[in-house]
C-alpha positions as CSV (number, residue, x, y, z in Angstrom):
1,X,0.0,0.0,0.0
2,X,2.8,2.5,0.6
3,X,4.2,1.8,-2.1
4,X,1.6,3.0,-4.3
5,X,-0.2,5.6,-2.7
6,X,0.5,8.3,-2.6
7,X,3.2,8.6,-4.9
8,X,1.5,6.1,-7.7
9,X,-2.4,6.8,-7.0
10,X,-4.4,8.3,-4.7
11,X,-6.4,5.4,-3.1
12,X,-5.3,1.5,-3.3
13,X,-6.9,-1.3,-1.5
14,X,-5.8,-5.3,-1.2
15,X,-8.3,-8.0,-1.0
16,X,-7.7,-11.7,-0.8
17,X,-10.3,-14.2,-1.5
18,X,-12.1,-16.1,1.8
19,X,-12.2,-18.9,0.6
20,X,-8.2,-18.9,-0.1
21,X,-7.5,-17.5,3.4
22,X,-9.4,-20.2,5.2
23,X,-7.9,-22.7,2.7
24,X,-11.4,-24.2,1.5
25,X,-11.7,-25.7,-2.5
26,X,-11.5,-23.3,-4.8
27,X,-15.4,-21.9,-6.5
28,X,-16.7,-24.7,-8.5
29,X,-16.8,-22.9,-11.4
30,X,-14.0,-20.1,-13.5
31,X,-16.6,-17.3,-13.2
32,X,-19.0,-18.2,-10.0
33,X,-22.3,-16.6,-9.5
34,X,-20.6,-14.2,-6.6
35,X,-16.7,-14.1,-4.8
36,X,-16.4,-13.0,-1.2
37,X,-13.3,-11.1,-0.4
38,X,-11.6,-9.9,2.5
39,X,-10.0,-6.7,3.0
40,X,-7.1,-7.0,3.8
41,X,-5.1,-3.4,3.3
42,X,-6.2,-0.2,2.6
43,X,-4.4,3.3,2.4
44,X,-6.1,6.5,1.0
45,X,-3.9,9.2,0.5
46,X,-1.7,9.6,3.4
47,X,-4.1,8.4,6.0
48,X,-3.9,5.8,8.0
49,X,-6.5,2.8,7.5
50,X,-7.8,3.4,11.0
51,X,-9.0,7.1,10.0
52,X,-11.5,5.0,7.7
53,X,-12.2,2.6,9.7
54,X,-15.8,3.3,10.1
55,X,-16.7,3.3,6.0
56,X,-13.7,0.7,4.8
57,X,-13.1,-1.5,8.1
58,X,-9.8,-3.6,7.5
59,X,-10.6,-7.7,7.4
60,X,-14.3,-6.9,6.2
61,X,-15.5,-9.3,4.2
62,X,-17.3,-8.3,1.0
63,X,-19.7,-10.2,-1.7
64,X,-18.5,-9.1,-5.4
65,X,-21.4,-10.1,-8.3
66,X,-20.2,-11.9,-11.6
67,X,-20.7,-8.4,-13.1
68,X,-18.4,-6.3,-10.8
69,X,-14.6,-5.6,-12.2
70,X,-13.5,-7.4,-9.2
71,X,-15.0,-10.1,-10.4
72,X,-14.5,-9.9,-14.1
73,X,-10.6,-9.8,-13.0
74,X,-10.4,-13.2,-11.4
75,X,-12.3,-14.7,-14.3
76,X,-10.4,-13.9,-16.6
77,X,-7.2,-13.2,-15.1
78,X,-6.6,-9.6,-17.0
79,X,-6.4,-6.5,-15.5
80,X,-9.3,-4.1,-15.9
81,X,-9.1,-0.5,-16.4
82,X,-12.0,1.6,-16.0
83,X,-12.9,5.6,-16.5
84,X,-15.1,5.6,-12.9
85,X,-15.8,3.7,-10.1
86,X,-18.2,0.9,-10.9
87,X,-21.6,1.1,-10.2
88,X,-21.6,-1.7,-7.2
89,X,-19.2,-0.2,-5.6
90,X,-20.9,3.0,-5.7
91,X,-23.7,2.2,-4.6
92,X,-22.1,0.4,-1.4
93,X,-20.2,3.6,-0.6
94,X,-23.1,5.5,-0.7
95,X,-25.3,3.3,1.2
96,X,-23.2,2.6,4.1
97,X,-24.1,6.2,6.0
98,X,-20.6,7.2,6.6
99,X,-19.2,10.3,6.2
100,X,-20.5,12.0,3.0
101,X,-18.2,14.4,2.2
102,X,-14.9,11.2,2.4
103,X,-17.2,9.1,0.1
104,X,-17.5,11.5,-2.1
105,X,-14.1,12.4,-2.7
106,X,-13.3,8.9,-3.0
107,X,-15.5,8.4,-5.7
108,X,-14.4,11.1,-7.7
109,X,-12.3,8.8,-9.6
110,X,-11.1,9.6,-13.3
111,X,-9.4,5.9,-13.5
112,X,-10.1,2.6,-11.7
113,X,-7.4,0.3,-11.4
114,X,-8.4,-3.7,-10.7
115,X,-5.5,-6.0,-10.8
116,X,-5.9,-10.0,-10.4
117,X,-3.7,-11.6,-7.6
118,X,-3.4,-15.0,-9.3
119,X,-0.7,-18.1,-7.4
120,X,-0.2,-20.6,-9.9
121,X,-2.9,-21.1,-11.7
122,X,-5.0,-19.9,-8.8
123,X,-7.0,-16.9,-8.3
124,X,-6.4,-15.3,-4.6
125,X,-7.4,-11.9,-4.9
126,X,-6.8,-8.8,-6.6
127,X,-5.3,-4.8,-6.0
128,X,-7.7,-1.5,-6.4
129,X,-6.3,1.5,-7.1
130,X,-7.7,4.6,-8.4
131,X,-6.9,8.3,-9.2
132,X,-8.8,11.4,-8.7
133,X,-9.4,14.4,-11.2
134,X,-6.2,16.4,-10.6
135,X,-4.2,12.8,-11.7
136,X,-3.5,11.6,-15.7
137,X,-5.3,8.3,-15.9
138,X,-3.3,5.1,-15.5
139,X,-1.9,4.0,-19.2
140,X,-1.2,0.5,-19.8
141,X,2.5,0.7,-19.0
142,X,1.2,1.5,-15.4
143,X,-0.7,-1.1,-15.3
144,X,1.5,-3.5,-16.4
145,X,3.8,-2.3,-13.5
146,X,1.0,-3.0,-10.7
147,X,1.1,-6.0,-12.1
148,X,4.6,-7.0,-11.5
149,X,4.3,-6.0,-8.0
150,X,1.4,-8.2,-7.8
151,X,3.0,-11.2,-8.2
152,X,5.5,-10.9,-5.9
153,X,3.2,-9.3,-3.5
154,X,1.3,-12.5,-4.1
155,X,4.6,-15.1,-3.4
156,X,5.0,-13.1,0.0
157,X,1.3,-13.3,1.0
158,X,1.0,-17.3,0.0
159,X,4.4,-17.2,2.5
160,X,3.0,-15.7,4.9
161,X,-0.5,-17.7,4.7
162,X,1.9,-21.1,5.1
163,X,3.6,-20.1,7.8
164,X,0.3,-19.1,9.8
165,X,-1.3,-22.3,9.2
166,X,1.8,-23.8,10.9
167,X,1.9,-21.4,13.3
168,X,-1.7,-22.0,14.6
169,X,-1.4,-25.6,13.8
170,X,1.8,-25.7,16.7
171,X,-0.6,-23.0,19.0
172,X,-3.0,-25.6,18.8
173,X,-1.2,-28.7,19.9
174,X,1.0,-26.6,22.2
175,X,-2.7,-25.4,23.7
176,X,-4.1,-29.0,23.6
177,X,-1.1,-30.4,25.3
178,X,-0.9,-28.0,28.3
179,X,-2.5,-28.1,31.4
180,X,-3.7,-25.7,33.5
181,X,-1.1,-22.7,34.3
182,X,-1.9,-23.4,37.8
183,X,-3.4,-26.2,39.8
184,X,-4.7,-26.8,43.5
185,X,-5.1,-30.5,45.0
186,X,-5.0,-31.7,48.5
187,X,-1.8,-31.0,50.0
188,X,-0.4,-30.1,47.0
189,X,0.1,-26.6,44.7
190,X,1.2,-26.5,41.1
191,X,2.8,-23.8,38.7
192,X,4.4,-24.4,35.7
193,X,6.1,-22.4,32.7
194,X,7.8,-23.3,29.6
195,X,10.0,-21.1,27.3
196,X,10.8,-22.7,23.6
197,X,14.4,-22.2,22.3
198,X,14.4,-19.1,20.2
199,X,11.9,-16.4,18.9
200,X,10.6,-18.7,16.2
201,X,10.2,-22.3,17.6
202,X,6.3,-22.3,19.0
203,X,6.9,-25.8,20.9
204,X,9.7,-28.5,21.0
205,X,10.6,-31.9,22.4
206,X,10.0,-31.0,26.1
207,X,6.6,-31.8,27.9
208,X,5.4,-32.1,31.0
209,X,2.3,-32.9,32.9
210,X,0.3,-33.4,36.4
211,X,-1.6,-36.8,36.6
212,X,-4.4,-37.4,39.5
213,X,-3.6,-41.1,40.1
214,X,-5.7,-44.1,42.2
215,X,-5.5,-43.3,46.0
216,X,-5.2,-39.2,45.4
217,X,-1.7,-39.6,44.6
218,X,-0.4,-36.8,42.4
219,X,2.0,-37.8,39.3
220,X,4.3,-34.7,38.3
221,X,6.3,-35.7,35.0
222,X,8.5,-33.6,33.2
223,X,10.5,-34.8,30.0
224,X,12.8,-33.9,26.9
225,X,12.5,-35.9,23.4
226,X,15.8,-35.3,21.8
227,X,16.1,-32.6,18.8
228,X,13.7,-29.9,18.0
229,X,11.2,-29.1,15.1
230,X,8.2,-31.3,14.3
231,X,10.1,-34.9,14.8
232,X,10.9,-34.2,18.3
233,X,7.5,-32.4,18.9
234,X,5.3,-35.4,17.7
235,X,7.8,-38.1,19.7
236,X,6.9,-35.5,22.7
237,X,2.9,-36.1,22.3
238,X,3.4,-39.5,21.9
239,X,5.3,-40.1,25.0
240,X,3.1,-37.5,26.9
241,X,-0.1,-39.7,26.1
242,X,1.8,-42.6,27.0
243,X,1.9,-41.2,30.1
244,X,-1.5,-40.5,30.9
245,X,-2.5,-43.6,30.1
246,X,-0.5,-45.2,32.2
247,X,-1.5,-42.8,34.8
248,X,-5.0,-43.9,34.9
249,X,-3.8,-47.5,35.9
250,X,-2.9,-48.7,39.7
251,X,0.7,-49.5,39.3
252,X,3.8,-48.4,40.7
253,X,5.7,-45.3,39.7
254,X,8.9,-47.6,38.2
255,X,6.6,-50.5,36.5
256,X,5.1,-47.1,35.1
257,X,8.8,-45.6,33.4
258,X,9.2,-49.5,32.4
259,X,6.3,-49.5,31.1
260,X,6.8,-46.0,29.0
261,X,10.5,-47.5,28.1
262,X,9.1,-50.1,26.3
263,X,6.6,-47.5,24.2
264,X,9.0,-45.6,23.2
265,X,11.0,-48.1,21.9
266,X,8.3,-48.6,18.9
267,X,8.3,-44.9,19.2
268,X,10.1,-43.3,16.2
269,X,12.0,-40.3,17.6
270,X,11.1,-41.1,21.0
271,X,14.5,-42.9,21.5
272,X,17.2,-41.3,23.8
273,X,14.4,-39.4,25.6
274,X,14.6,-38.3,29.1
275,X,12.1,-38.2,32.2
276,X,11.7,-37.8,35.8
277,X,8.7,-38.9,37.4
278,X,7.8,-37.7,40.8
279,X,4.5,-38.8,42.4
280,X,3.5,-37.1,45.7
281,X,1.8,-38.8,48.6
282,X,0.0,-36.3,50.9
283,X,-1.8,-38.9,53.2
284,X,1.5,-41.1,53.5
285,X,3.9,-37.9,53.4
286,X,5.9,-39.6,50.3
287,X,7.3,-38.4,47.5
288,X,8.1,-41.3,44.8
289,X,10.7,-40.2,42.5
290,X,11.7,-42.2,39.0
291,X,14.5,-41.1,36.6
292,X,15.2,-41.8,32.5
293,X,18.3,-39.9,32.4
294,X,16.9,-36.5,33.3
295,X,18.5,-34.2,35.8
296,X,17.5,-34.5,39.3
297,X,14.6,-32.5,41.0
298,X,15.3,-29.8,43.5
299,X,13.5,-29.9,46.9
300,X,13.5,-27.1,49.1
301,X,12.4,-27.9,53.0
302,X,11.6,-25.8,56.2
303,X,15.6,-25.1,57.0
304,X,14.9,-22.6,53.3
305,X,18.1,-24.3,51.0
306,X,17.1,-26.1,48.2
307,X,19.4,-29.1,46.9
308,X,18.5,-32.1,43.9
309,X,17.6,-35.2,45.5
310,X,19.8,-37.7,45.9
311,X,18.2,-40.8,44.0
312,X,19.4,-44.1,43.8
313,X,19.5,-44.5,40.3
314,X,19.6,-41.7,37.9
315,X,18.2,-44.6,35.0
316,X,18.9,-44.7,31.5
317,X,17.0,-42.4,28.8
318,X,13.8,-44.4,27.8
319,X,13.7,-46.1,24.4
320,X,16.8,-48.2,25.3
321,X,14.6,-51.2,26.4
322,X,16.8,-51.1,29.6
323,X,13.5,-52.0,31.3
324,X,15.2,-51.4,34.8
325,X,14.0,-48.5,36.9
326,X,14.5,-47.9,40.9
327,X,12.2,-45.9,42.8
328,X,13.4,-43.4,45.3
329,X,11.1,-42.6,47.9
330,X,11.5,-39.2,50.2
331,X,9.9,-39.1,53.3
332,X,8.4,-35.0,53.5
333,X,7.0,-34.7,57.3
334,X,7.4,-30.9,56.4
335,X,5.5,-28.3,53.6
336,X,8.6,-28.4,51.0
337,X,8.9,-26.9,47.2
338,X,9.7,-29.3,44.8
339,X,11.1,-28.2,41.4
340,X,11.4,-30.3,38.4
341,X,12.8,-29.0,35.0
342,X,13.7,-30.1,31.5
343,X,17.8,-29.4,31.0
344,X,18.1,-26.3,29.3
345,X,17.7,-25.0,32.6
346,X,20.8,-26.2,33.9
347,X,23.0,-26.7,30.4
348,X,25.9,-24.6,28.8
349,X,28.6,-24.8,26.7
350,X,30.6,-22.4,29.3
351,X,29.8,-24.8,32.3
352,X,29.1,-28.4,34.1
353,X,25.7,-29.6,34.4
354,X,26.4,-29.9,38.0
355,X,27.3,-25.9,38.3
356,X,24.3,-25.6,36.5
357,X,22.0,-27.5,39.0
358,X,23.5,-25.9,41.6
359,X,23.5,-22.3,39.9
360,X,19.5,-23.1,39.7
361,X,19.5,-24.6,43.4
362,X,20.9,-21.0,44.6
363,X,18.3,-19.1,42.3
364,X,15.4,-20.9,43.6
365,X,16.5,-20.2,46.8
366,X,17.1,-16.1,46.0
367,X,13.7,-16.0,44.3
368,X,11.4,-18.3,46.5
369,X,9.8,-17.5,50.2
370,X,9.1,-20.3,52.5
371,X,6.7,-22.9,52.1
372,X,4.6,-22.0,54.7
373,X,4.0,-17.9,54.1
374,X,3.8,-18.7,50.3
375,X,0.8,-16.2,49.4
376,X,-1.0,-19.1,46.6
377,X,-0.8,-19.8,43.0
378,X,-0.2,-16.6,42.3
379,X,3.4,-16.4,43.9
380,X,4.0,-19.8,42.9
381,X,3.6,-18.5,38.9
382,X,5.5,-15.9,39.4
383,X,8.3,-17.8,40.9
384,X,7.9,-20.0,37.6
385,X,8.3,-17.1,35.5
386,X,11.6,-15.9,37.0
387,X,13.1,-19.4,37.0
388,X,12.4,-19.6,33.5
389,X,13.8,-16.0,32.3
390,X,16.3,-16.0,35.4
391,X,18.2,-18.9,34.7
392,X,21.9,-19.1,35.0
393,X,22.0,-21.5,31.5
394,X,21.9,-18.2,29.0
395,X,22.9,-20.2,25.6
396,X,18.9,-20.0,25.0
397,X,19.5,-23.1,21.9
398,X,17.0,-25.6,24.3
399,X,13.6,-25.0,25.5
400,X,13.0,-24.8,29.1
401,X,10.4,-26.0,31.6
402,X,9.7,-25.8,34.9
403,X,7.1,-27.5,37.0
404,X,6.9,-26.4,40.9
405,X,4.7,-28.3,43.6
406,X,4.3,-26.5,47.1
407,X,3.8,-30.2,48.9
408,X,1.7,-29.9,52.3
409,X,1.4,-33.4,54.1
410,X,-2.2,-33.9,55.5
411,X,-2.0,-33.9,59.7
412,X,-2.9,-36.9,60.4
């Protein structure tokens, strides 16, 4: 739009077909009945589009007959050239009730410009421009020009329409695959966050998850398929469903990471993965924790320090068919803060994994109050948040994810 108006005409407008936009089947037919069309830019003069807001809103969607120009254009693929606005048009303008004297000028039009967006073979929309009285009218050369910049103004919008339907396609398994930011169960608190590696990766191979299991035990998993991109994020839902079925069955935390071991063995991608399963107890004052090569969980107690519990095995990553997983079981008579995280908290190529864990130990502690005059969910998101952005491991080429539990025993 700014590049033709002002300097080229006086008024220019983009519109894209509906159906195109939403990706339906093209119109049955070369020259249907009716198009509908959305608008999608609009400059007039040097205005913005928001002073026109009110007569030519911006993602309006408008019905064009067989006989309009706009129409005409798509049939036949050829630019049309006119001496005046046409008469549908017009007539639209005039009926809408906006502001007289703008419509007016706007139609006082000496040449109409109509030029077909077309993507191989395809008809997606078309440019409108037009010029008022004190302008020469457009000569074919012009138009020819217009032209050229529709096609690669058409390349860009076809990119841009791909990479939104991949965008929401990843916002849409990111939003199915997340639970709620915050959760409440007896004698137990959860917050989570999760931060993908750069500014254009929407999700990745990490997940995570909170389980109600048989007995009101609460399952906390938090895991990391290798990679990134699509392969790694569809291993990740795999293994993540895995999980939850498994969940809904009355068996022991380490039969469960067996169990999800031998899944992802016939799970393409899923090999090499990583996951730490902790399972909290509030009526037996347990916490249950299984490894798959993942880092250890830090738990933070009364005395205010937090360190990564000690487990007795750290396990193998899952997909090895190791089938061998120990249990370590942590007796919490006390409220405590348990943190569990995916490693791109803790990783860098300027340090040890183990600084790293303990770099995160001492920011939980900077950044957390104790268990027992923690205001709600509200402080444990926040806390969340600053782990995430906070985080010692600055190389920012993993995604990261945190899942905190504020555990409270029941009195018995």
């Amino acid at each position: 739009m700014h590049a033709l108006t002002p300097g080229f005409c006086d008024a220019a407008s983009v519109y894209l077909l509906q159906r195109w936009l939403v990706e339906e089947n093209a119109y049955a037919v070369a020259d249907p009945p009716q198009i509908e069309a959305r608008r999608l830019a609009l400059r007039v003069g040097t205005d913005a589009a928001e002073d026109w807001e009110g007569i030519l809103p911006v993602g309006e969607v408008i019905v064009f007959p067989r006989e309009t120009p706009y129409a005409r254009a798509l049939a036949t693929r050829r630019t049309q050239l006119l001496d005046a606005v046409d008469a549908h048009t017009t007539e639209r303008l005039t009926a809408s009730g906006g502001d007289t004297a703008r419509i007016n000028r706007l139609l006082q039009t000496v040449s109409f410009l109509v030029v077909p967006l077309h993507l191989r073979g395809t008809a997606v929309g078309f440019i409108v421009g037009s010029r008022g009285p004190h302008r020469a009218r457009f000569r074919l050369d012009e138009a020819a020009a217009v032209e050229s910049l529709a096609a690669r103004a058409c390349v860009a919008l076809d990119n841009a329409r791909r990479y939104e339907r991949e965008r929401r396609t990843a916002l849409a398994i990111r939003r199915s695959l997340l639970p709620a930011t915050a959760q409440e169960f007896d004698g137990c608190r959860i917050a989570h966050g999760y931060l993908p590696a750069g500014h254009d990766n929407i999700i990745g191979g990490d997940w995570f998850d909170v389980l109600s299991r048989p007995g009101g035990r609460i399952g906390l998993v938090v895991g990391d398929a290798m990679g990134h991109g699509p392969e790694s994020a569809v291993a990740m839902i795999q293994l993540r469903t895995a999980v939850r079925t498994l969940a809904g069955l009355d068996i022991a935390p380490a039969e469960l990471m067996r169990r999800l071991d031998a899944l992802a063995c016939d799970t393409p991608g899923a090999s090499f993965a990583t996951c730490m399963y902790a399972e909290w107890d509030a009526q037996r004052r347990t916490c249950t924790f299984v490894g798959a090569g993942h880092p250890p969980p830090l738990i933070r107690g009364p005395d205010g320090r937090a360190a990564p519990v000690s487990l007795t095995s750290a396990g193998l990553p899952l997909g090895l068919g190791t089938g061998t997983y120990e249990p370590t079981v942590l007796h919490v008579p006390e409220p405590a803060l348990l943190l569990l995280y995916s490693d791109g908290l803790v990783e860098s190529r300027h340090t040890d994994i183990d600084q790293g864990i303990a770099a995160l130990a001492g920011l939980l502690d900077s950044r957390a109050v104790a268990p027992a005059d923690s205001t709600g969910l509200g402080a444990l998101q926040a806390l969340g948040r600053r782990l995430l952005h906070d985080t010692p491991a600055t190389d920012g080429t993993d995604d990261r994810t945190v899942l905190l539990a504020e555990l409270k025993p029941v009195r018995q």
